[in-house]
C-alpha positions as a Markdown table, in Angstrom:
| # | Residue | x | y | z |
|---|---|---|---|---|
| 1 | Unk | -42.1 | -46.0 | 9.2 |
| 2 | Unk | -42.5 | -43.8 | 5.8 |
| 3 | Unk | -43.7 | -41.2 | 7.9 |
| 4 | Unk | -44.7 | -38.0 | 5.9 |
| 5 | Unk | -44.1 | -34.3 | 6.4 |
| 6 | Unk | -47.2 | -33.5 | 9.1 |
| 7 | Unk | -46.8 | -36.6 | 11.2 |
| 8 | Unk | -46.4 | -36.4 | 14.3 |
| 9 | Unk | -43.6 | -38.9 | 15.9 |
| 10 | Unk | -41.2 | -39.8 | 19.4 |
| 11 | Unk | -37.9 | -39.6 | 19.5 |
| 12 | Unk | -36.9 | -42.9 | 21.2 |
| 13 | Unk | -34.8 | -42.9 | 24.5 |
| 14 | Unk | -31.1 | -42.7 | 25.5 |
| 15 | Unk | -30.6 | -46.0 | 26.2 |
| 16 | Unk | -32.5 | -47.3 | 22.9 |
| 17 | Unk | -30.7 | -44.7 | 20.7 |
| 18 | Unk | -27.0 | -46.0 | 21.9 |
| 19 | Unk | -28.0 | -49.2 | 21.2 |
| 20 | Unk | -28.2 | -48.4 | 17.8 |
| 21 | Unk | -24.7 | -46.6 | 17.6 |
| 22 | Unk | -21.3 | -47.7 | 16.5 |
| 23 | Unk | -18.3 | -46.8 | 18.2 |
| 24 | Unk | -17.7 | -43.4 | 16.8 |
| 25 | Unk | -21.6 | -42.7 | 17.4 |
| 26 | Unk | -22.7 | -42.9 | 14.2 |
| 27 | Unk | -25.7 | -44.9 | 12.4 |
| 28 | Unk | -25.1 | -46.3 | 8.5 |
| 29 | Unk | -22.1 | -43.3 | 8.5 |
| 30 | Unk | -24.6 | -40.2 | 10.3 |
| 31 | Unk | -23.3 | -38.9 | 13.5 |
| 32 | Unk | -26.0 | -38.6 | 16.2 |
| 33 | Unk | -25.0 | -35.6 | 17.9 |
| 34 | Unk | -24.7 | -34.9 | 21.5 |
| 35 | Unk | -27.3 | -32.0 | 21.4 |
| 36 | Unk | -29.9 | -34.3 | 20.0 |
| 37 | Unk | -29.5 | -36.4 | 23.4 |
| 38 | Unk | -32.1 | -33.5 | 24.7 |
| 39 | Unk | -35.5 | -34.5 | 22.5 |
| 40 | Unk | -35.2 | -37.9 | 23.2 |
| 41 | Unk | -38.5 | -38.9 | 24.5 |
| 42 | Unk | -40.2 | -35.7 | 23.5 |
| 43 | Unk | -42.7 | -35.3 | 20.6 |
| 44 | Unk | -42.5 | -33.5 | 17.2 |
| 45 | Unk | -44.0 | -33.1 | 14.0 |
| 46 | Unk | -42.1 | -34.3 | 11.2 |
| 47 | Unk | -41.3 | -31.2 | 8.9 |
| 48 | Unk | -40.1 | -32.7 | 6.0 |
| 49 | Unk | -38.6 | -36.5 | 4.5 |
| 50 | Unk | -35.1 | -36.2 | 4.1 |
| 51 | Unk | -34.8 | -38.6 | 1.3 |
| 52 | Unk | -32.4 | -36.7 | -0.8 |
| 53 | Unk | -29.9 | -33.5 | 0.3 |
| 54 | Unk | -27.4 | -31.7 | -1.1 |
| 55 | Unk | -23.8 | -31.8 | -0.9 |
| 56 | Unk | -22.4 | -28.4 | 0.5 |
| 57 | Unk | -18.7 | -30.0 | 0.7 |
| 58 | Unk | -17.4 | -30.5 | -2.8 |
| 59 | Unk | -18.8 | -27.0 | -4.2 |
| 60 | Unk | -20.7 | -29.5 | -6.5 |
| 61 | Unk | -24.0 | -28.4 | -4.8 |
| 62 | Unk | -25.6 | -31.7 | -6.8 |
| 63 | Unk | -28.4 | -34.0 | -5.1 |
| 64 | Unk | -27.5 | -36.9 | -2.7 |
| 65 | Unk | -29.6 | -39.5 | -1.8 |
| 66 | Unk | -30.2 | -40.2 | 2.1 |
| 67 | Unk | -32.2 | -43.4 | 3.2 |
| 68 | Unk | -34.7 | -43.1 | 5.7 |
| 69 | Unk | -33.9 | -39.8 | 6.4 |
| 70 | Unk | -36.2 | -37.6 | 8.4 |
| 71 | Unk | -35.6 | -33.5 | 9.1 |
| 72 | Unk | -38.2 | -32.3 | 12.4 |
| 73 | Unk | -38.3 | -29.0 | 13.0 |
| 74 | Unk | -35.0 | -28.7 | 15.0 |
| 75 | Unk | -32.0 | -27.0 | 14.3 |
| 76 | Unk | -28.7 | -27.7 | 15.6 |
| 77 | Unk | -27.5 | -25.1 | 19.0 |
| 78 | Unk | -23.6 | -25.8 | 18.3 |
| 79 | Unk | -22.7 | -26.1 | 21.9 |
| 80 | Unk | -20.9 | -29.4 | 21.4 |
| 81 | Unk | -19.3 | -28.2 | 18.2 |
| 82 | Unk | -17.3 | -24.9 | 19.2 |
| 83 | Unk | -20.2 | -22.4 | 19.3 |
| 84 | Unk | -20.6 | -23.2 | 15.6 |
| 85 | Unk | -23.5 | -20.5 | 14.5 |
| 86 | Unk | -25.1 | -21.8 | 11.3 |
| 87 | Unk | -28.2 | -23.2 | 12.7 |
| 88 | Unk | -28.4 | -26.6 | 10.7 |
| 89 | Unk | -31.2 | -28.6 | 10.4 |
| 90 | Unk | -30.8 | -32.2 | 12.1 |
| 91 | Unk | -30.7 | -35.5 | 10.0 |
| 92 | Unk | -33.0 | -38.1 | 12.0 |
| 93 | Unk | -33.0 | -41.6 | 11.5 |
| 94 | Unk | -36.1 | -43.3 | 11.3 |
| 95 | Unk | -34.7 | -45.8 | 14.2 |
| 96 | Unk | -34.0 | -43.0 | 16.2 |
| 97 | Unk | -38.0 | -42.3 | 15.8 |
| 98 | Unk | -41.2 | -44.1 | 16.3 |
| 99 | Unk | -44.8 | -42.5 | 15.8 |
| 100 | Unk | -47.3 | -41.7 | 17.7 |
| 101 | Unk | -50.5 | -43.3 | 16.4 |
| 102 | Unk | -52.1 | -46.7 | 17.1 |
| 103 | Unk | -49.0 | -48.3 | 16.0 |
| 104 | Unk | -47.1 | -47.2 | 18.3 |
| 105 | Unk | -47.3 | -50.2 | 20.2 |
| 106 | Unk | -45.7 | -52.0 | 17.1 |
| 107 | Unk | -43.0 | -50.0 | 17.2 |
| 108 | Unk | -42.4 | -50.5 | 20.6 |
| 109 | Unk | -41.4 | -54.3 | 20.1 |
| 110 | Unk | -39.0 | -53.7 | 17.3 |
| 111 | Unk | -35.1 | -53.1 | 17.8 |
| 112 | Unk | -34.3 | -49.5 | 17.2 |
| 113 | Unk | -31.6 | -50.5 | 15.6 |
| 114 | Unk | -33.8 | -52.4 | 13.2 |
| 115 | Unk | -31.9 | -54.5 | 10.7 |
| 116 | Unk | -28.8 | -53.5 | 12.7 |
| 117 | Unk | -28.7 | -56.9 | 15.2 |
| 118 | Unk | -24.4 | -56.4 | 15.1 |
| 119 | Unk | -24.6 | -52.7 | 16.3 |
| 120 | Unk | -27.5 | -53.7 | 18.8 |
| 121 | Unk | -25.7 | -57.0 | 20.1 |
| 122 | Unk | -22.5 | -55.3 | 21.1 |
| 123 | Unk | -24.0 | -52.6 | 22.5 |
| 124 | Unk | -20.6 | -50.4 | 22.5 |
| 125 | Unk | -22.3 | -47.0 | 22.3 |
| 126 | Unk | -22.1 | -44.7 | 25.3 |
| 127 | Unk | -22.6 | -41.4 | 25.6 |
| 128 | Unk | -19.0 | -40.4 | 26.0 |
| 129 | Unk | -18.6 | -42.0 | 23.2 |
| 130 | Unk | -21.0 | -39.8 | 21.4 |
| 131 | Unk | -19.3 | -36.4 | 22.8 |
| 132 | Unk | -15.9 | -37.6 | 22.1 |
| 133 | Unk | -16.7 | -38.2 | 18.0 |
| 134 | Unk | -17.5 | -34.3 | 18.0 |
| 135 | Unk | -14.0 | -33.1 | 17.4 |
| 136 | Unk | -10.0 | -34.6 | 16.9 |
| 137 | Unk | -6.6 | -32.4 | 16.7 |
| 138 | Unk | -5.0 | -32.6 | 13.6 |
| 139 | Unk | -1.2 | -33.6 | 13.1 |
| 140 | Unk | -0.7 | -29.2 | 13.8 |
| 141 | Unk | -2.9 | -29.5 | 16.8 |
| 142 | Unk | -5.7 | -28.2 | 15.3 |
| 143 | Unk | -9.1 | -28.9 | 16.5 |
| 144 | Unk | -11.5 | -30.7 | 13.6 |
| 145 | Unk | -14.6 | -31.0 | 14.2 |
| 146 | Unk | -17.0 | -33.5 | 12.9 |
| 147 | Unk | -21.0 | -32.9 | 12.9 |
| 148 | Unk | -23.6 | -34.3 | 10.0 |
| 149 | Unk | -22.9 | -31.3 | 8.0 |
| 150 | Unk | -19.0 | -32.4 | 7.6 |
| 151 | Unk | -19.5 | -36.1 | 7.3 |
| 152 | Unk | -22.4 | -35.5 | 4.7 |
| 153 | Unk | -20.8 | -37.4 | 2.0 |
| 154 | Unk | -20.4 | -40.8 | 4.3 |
| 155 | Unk | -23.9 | -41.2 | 5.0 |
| 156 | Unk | -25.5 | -40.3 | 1.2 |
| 157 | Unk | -25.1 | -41.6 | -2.2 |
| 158 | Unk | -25.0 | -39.6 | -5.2 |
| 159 | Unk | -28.7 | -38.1 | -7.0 |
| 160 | Unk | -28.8 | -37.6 | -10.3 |
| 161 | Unk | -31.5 | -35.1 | -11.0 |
| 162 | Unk | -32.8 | -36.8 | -13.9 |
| 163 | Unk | -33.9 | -39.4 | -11.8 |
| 164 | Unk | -37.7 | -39.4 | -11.3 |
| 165 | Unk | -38.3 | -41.3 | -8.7 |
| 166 | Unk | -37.2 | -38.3 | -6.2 |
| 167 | Unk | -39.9 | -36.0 | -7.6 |
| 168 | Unk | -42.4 | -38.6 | -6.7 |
| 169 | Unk | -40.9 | -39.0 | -3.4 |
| 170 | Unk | -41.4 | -35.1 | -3.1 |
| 171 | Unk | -44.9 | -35.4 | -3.8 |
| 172 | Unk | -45.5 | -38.5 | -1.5 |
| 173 | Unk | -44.1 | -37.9 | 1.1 |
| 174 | Unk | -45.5 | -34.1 | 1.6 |
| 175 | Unk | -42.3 | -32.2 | 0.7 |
| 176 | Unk | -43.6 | -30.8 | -2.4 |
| 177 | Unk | -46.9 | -29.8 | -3.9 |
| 178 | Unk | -47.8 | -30.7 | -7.3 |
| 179 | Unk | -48.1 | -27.0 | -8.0 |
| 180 | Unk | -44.9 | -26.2 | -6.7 |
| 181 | Unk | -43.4 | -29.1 | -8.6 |
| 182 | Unk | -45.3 | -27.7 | -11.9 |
| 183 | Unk | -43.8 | -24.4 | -11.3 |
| 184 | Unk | -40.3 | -25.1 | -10.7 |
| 185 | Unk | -39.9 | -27.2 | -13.9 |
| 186 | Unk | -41.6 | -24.5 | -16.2 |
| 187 | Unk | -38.6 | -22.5 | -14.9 |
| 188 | Unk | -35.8 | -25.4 | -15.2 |
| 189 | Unk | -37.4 | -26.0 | -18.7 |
| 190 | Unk | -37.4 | -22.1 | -20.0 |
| 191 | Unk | -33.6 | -21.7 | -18.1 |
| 192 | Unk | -32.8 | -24.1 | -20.8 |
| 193 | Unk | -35.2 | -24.0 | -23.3 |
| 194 | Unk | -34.7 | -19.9 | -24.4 |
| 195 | Unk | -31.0 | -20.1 | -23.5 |
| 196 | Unk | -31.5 | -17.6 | -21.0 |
| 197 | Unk | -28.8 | -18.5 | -18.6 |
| 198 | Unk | -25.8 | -17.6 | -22.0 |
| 199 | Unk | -24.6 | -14.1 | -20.9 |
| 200 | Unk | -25.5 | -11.7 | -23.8 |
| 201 | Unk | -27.2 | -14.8 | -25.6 |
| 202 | Unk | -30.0 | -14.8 | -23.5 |
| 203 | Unk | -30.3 | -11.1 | -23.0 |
| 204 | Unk | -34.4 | -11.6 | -24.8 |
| 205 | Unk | -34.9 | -14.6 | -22.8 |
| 206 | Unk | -34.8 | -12.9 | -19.5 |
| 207 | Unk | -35.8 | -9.7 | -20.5 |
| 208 | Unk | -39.6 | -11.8 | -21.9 |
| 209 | Unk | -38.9 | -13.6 | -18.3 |
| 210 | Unk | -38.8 | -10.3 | -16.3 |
| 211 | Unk | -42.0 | -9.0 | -18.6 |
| 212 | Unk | -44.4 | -12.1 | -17.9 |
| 213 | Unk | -43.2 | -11.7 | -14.4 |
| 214 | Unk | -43.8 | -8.2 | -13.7 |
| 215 | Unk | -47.4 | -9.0 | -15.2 |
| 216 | Unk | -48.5 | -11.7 | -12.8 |
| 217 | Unk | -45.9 | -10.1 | -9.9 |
| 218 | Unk | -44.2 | -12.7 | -9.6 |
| 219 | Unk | -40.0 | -13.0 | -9.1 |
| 220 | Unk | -37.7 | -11.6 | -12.1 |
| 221 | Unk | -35.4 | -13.7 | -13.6 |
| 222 | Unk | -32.7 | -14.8 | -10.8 |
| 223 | Unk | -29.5 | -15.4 | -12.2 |
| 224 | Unk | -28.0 | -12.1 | -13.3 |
| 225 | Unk | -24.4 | -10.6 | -12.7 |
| 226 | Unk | -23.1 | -8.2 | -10.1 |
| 227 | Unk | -22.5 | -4.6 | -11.3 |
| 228 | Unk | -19.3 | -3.7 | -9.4 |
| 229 | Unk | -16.2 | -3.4 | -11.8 |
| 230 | Unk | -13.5 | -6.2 | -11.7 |
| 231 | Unk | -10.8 | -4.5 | -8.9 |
| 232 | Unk | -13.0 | -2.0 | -7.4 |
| 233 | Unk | -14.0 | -2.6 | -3.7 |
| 234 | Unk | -17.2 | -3.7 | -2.5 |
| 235 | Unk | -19.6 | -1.6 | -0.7 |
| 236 | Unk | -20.0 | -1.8 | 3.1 |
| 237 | Unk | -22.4 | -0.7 | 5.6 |
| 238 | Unk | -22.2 | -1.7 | 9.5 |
| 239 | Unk | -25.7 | -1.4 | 10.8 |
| 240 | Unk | -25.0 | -3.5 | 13.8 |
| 241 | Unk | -28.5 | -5.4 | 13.7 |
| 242 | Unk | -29.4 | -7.3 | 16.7 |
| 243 | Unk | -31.9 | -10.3 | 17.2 |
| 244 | Unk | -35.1 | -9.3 | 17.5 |
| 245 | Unk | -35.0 | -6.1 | 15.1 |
| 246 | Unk | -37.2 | -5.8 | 11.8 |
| 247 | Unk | -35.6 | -5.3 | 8.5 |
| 248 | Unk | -36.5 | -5.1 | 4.7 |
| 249 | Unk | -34.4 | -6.1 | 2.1 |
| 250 | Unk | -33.8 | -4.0 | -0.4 |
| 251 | Unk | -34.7 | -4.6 | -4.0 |
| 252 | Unk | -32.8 | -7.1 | -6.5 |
| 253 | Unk | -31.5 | -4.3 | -8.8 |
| 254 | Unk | -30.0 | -2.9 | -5.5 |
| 255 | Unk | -28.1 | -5.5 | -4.4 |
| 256 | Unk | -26.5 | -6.5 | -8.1 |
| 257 | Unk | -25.0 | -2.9 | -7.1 |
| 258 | Unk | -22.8 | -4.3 | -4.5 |
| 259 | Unk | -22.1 | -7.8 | -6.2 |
| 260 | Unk | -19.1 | -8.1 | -8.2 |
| 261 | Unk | -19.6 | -10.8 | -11.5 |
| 262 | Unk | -19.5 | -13.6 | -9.4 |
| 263 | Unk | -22.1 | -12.3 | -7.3 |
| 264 | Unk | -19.8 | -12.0 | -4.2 |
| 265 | Unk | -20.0 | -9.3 | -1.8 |
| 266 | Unk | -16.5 | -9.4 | 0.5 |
| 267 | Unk | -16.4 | -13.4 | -0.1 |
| 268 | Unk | -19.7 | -13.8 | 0.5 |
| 269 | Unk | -22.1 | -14.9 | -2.4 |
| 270 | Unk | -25.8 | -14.2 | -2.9 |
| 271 | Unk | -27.3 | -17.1 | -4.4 |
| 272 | Unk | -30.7 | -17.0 | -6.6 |
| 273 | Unk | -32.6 | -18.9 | -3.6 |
| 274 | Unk | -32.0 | -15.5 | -1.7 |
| 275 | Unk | -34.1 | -13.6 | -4.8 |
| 276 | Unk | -37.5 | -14.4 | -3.9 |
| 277 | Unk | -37.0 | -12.7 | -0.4 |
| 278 | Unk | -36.0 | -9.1 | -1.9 |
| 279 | Unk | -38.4 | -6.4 | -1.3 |
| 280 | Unk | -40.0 | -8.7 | 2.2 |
| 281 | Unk | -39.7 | -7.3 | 6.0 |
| 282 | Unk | -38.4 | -9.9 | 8.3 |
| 283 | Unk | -36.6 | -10.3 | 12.4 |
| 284 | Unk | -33.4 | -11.0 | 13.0 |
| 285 | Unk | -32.5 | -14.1 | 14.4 |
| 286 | Unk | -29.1 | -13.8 | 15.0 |
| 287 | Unk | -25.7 | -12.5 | 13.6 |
| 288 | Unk | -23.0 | -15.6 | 12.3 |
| 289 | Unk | -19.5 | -14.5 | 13.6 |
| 290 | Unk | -17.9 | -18.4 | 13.7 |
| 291 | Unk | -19.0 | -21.3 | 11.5 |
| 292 | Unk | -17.5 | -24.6 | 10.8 |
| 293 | Unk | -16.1 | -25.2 | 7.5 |
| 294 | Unk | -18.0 | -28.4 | 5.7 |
| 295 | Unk | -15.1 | -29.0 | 4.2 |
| 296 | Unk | -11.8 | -28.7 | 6.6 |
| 297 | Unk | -13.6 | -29.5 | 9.9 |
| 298 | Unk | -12.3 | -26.2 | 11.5 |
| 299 | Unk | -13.6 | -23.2 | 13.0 |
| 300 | Unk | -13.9 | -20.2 | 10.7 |
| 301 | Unk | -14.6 | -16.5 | 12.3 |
| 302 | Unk | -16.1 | -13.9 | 9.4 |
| 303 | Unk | -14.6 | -10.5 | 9.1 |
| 304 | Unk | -18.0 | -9.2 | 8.6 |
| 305 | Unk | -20.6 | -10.8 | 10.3 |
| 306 | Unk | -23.7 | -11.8 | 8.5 |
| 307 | Unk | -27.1 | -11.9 | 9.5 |
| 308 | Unk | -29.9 | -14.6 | 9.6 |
| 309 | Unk | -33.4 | -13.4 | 8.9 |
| 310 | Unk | -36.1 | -15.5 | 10.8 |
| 311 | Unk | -38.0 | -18.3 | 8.4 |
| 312 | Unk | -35.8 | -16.8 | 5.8 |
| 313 | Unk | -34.2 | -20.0 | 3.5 |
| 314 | Unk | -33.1 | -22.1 | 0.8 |
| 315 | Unk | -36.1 | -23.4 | -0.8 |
| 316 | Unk | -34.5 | -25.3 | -4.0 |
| 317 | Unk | -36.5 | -23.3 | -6.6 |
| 318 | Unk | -33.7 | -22.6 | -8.8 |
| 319 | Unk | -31.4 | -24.8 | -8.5 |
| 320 | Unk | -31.9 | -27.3 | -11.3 |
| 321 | Unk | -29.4 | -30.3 | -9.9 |
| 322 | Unk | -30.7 | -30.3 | -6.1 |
| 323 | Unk | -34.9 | -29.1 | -6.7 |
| 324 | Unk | -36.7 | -29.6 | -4.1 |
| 325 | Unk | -33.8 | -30.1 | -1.5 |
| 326 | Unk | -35.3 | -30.3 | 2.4 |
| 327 | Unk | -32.7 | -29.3 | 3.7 |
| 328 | Unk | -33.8 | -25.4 | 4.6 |
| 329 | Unk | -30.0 | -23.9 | 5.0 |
| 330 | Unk | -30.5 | -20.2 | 6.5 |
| 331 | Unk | -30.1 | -17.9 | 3.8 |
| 332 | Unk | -27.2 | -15.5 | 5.3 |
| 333 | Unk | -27.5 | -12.0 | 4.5 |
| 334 | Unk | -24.8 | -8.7 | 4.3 |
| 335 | Unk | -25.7 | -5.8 | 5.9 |
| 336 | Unk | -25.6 | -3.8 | 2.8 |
| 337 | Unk | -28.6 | -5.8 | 1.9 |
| 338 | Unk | -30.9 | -4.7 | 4.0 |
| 339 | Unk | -32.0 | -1.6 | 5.9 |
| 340 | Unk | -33.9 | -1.4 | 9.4 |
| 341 | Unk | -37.3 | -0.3 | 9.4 |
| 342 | Unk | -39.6 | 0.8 | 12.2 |
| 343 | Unk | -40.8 | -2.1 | 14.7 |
| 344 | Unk | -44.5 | -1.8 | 13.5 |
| 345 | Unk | -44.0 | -2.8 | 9.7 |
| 346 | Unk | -46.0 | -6.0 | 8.9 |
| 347 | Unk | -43.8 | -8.6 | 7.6 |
């Protein structure tokens, strides 16, 4: 298909999507999950390719490659996966798709299984089948669940951000601008180039950073250390936000006060993607109690809830090994990050 960020496309029946499932519900090693079964037949805008993504299991956080990959503008509810709150964005297939346009028609009279004849021949695929891949007990009895997020690594290849041919794809396929492409490499290249990123080292490299910044008001340097002293505890405040409400996060310099020096806040890091957002007004979507671990496959509950900002995510900007990364992971937020602020402020 090489359908574009913009396009507008159909996700393909029930009937046509089984066909092109395995056993365990899964196509080329990515689980279709049973709470995609709902858009099938409805129409979406593709937001972005999802050639490439990054690996959030091995704590690597490097590129993978994903082929024919396709990210709409739908997020995944977690009602077949335990109530799981992190709101991930759904890996499409393009055989899962087909666009609406004057090919359409085309489309129509191919497999949706495409290449797959095997998968589409046996035809083993039901929807049971799907709901059952969702989650196993382990040998303790544990449940384990299994989603696109935790079998990530079986359905990608590894990226090596030196490789061109991704930041082409960017640009092709819509991700990316050329300007935004421009601008992120001037920062990869001075992160390296004035040795910035070496603790005291860099200490003129992004203090001339945070000057040329401050002049065109752009974002200051992001990738500095927490303030809070090795063994003392970390601030806490309990606003007890609720979707809906409007909040503003509060400057960069203020939140380094409640990081430690590996930028955790009661086991929870902020990350330089999060930078760009201090000093903005935004909702609340919703509060993360219970998330699945990429990793393990279980359930985890937080101690202290975190919140998720509406619109508020990763955009890839400083992270040199995964640039430009589709993906759009909500950013999640402490409390003692933000503070409310009346209903009327413009965001």
């Amino acid at each position: 298909m090489n359908v574009r960020a913009g396009d507008w496309v159909e996700v393909r029946s029930k009937d046509e999507i089984l066909s092109s499932l395995d056993k365990d519900g899964q196509f080329d090693g990515l689980p279709f999950m049973p709470q995609m079964f709902q858009y099938c037949g409805q129409r979406f805008r593709v937001y972005k390719r999802a050639h490439k993504t990054c690996d959030t299991i091995t704590g690597k956080f490097v590129g993978r490659r994903l082929p024919d990959g396709v990210h709409l503008d739908l997020r995944c509810d977690g009602r077949a996966h335990g109530g799981c709150q992190a709101a991930c964005l759904i890996f499409w297939k393009e055989a899962w798709l087909k666009p609406v346009s004057g090919t359409t028609d085309l489309m129509e009279s191919r497999s949706c299984s495409g290449t797959h004849q095997d998968q589409k021949a046996a035809a083993v695929c039901t929807e049971e089948d799907v709901e059952r891949a969702t989650q196993v007990r382990d040998p303790r009895g544990d449940t384990v669940y299994h989603c696109q997020a935790t079998e990530l690594l079986n359905y990608t290849a590894p990226l090596r951000w030196w490789d061109v041919r991704q930041y082409v794809e960017d640009y092709t396929s819509g991700n990316a601008t050329l300007g935004r492409i421009f601008v992120v490499f001037v920062y990869v290249s001075y992160y390296y180039g004035s040795l910035s990123y070496r603790g005291r080292a860099g200490l003129v490299g992004r203090w001339l950073y945070d000057r040329f910044q401050a002049v065109r008001g752009g974002i200051p340097f992001p990738r500095r250390k927490g303030t809070v002293p090795a063994g003392r505890p970390h601030p806490l405040i309990d606003l007890n936000l609720q979707p809906g409400e409007m909040v503003r996060v509060k400057s960069y310099g203020e939140i380094l006060a409640t990081l430690d020096k590996r930028n955790m806040n009661r086991g929870l890091g902020f990350d330089a993607e999060l930078v760009p957002f201090c000093g903005g007004t935004y909702r609340v979507k919703t509060r993360v109690s219970n998330f699945i671990d990429e990793q393990t496959g279980k359930m985890k509950s937080l101690k202290t809830p975190a919140i998720i900002l509406e619109n508020v995510i990763c955009q890839s900007c400083y992270s040199h090994r995964r640039m430009f990364c589709p993906r759009s992971i909500y950013s999640w937020w402490r409390e003692v990050w933000l503070e409310r602020v009346p209903e009327n402020t413009n965001s």
